[in-house]
N, C-alpha and C positions, 0 to 999 in steps of 0.2 A: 582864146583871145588874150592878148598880151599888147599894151600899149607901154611905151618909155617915154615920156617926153619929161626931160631932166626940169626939175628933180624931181617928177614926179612920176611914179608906175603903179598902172595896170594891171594885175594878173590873179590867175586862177588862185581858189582860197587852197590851201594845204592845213594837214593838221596841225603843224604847231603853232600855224597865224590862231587854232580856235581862241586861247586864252585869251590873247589879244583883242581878236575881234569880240570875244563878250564885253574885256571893258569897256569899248566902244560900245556895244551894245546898253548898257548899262547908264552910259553920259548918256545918252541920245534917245530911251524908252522908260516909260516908267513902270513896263510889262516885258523886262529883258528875258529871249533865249535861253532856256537851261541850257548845259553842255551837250545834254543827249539829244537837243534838236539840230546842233551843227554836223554831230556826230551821224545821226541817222541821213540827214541828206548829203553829206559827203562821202560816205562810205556804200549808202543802199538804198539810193532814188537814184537812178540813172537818166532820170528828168531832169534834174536839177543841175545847174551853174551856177557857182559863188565865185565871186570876184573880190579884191580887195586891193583899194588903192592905198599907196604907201609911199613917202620921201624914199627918198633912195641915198647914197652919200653921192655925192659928187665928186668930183677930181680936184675942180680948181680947190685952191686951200681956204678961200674965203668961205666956202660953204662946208668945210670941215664939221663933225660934229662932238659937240666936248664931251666930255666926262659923264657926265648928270646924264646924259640923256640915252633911254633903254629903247628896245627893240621895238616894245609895247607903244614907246610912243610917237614909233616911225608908222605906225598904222592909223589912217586919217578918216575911211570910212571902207563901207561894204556892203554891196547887192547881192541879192538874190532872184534868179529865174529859173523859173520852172516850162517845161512846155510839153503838154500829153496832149496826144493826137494832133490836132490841130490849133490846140487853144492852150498861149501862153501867158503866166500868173506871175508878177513881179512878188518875190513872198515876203520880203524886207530890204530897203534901201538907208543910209546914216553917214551922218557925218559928226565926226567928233564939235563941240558945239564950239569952241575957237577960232575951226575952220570954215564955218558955213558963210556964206556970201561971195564966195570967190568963183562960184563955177565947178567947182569940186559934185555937187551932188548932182549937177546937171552932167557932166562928165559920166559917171556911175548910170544915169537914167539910160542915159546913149549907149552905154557899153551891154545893161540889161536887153535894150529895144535890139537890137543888131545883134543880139546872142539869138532872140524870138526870131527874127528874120532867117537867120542859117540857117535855125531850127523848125524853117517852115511854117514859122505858126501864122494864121490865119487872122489872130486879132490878140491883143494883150489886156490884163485885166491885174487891179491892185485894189488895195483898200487905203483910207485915210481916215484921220481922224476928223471928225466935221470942224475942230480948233485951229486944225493946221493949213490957213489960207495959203504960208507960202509956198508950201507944197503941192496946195491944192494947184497954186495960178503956176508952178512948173508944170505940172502933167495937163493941162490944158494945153499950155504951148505947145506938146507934144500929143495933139489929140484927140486926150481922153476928154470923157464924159461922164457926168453924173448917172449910174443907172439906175441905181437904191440907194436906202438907206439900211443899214443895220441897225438894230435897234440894241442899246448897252454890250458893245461888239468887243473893247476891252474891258481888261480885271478891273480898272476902275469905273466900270460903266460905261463910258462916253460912246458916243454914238460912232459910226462911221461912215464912210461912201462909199459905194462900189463904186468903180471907173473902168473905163473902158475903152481901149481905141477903137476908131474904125480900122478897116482893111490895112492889113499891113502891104498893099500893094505897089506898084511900082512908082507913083507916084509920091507914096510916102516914105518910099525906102530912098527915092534921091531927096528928100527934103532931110530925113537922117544924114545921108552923106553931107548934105550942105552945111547942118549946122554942128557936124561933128567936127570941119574943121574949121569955123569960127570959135570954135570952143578951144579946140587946141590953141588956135593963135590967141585966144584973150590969155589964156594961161602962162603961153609963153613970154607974154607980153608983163605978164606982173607974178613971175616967180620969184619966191621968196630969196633972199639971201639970208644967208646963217655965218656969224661971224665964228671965229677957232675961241677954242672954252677950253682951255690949259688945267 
């Protein structure tokens, strides 16, 4: 899967996004990814889908990018989905923390749920932190449900949720299409402009 919508894109992780997407990993977790976990599922879990959204440069010149500004930080966030047999596991979803509120991480959730759809799966299932309401009232929107709890689930203790969708059925696969392009248009609707940096 591969989405453009300027300036911003969609698409499958590759190795040299790893770096990058650790440091994103890194703003955004206080229990970051070694390297050997990007590395084992992109090379030797054939379950697995990583995505990573990223600016892109533009054409027009106003949105030009200057000098200062590295590869590293054209990379804005990134999911992960898994899906064995019939039951699909979001394994990490992030957003660099500058960007979050804009619809960016809802973007990623969409692109994760609609990867489990292709992929057949039957229901989708993630963990959270029990701290992270905004997350939490995202994947509601989208479904899920509390079905545990983990007890001290990350390195720093804290607790987490299982969650869960129901049926990924036909039903809920056009309510994905529906709000996948609300999302697109609010995006497009308030994309950033970058001015030229000499």
């Amino acid at each position: 899967m591969k989405i453009d919508l300027s300036p911003y894109q969609v698409r499958p992780l590759e190795a040299h996004d790893i770096p990058a997407v650790m440091g994103v990993d890194r703003l955004a977790f206080a229990d970051p990814w070694p390297e050997s976990a990007y590395i084992q599922e992109l090379y030797f879990n054939p379950n697995a889908h990583y995505f990573i959204l990223q600016l892109m440069q533009p054409s027009h010149k106003r949105w030009q990018w200057g000098k200062r500004g590295s590869r590293a930080d054209h990379i804005l966030g990134f999911t992960g989905m898994r899906v064995e047999m019939d039951k699909g596991h979001i394994s990490t979803l992030a957003i660099r923390p500058e960007w979050r509120g804009r619809g960016l991480g809802e973007l990623l959730l969409l692109t994760a749920l609609i990867q489990a759809v292709e992929d057949q799966a039957h229901s989708v299932t993630l963990e959270v932190r029990i701290s992270n309401q905004v997350a939490q009232a995202l994947y509601t929107k989208y479904g899920f449900t509390t079905i545990s709890r983990l007890y001290q689930y990350y390195s720093d203790h804290e607790d987490a949720y299982l969650m869960r969708t129901g049926p990924l059925d036909l039903d809920y696969q056009r309510y994905l299409g529906a709000q996948y392009h609300k999302i697109l248009k609010r995006l497009q609707q308030q994309a950033p402009e970058f001015e030229v940096v000499s």
